[in-house]
Each structure stands twice: as C-alpha cells, then as structure tokens.
C-alpha positions as CSV (number, residue, x, y, z in Angstrom):
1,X,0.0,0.0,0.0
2,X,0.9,3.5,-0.5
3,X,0.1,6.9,0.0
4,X,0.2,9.8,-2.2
5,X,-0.1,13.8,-1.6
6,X,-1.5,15.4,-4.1
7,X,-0.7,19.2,-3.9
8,X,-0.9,22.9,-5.7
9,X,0.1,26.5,-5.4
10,X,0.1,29.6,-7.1
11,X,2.5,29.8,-10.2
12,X,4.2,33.2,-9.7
13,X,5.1,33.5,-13.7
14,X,1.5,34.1,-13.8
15,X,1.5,37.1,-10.8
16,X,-0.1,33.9,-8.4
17,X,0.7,33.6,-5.2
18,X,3.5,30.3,-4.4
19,X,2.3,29.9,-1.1
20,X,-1.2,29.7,-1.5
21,X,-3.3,26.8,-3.2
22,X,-5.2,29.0,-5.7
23,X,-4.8,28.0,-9.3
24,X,-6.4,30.7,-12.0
25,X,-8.7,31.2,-9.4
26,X,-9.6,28.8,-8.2
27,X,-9.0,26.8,-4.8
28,X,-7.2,23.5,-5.4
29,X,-7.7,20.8,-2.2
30,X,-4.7,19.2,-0.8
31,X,-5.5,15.5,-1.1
32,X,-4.2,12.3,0.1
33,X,-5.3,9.4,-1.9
34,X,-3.8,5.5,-1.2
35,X,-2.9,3.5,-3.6
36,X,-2.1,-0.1,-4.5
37,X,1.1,0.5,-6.4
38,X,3.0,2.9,-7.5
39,X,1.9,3.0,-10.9
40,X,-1.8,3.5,-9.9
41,X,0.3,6.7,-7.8
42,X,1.3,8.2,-11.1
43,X,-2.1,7.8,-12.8
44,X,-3.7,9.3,-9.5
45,X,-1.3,12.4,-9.9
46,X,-1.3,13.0,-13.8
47,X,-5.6,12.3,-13.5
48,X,-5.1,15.0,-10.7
49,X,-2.7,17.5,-13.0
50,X,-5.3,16.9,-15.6
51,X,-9.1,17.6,-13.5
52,X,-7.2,20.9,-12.0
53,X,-5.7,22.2,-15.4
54,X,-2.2,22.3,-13.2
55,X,1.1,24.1,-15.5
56,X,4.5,22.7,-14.1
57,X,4.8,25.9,-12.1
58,X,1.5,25.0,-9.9
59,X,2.6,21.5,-9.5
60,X,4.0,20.9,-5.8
61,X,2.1,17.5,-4.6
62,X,3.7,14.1,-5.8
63,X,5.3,12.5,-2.6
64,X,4.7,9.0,-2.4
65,X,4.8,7.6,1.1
66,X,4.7,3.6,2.3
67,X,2.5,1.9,4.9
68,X,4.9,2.9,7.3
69,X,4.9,6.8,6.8
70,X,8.2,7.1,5.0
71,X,8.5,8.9,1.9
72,X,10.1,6.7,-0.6
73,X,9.8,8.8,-3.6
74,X,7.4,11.3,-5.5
75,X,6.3,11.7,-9.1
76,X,6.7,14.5,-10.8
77,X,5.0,17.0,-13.3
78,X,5.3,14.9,-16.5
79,X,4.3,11.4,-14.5
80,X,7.5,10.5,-13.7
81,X,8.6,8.4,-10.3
82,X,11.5,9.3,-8.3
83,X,13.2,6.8,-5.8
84,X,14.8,8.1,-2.6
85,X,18.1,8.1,-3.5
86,X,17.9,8.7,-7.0
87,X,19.3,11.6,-8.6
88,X,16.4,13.9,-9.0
89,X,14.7,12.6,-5.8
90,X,13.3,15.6,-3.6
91,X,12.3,15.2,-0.1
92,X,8.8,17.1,0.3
C-alpha cells in the first residue's frame, strides 16, 4: 500500500501567489489518496494535474509515502517516479 499527496500553489510567472493553493482562481484541495502501487500513484497524480488544469509551475504535490509513513519517492510533473536516492529525488 501507499500513499500519495496530491498538492498545488500559485505559479508566480502568472503574478499567483506560491504559497497559497489558488490556481487561475480557483482553490485547489490538498488530497491524500492510497494506492495499490506505484503505478496506480502516477495515474492518481497526472488524472489529478489533468481535472485541475495544473502548468508545471502549480505542481507541488507528488510524494509517495509507504505503509509505514516514510516517503520513498514522488512523481513529478510529467508522470515521472522518483526513488529516494535517486538523482532527481526531492524530499517534500
């Protein structure tokens, strides 16, 4: 089992405010959703960039966490899933 956040903010290119949740707008939920592997993780976060209309620059959710509460990776924008460890991995 794991866990997924699920996560925007305000794209400043567009004069939106990083620290809030607002998208063109509009009020984007933070969500956690579980999931059964970690492919089912990236369709849960690009089906989530896709419903919100989320640019790379509102894009801030992705970390996937284990049954035990440990982040173990995160996907990014364009679907992608990061191990700890590897070289793009950040810790959210």
């Amino acid at each position: 089992m794991y866990r997924i956040l699920l996560m925007a903010c305000g794209n400043p290119d567009h004069k939106e405010n990083p620290y809030d949740n607002m998208v063109n707008g509009i009020e984007v939920p933070k969500l956690w959703r579980t999931c059964e592997s970690i492919k089912e993780c990236q369709e849960v976060a690009m089906k989530h960039i896709e419903v919100h209309d989320l640019g790379s620059g509102n894009w801030k959710g992705g970390a996937v966490y284990n049954e035990y509460d440990n982040q173990i990776g995160y996907v990014s924008y364009n679907g992608r899933y990061w191990e700890k460890g590897s070289k793009y991995y950040i810790e959210r």
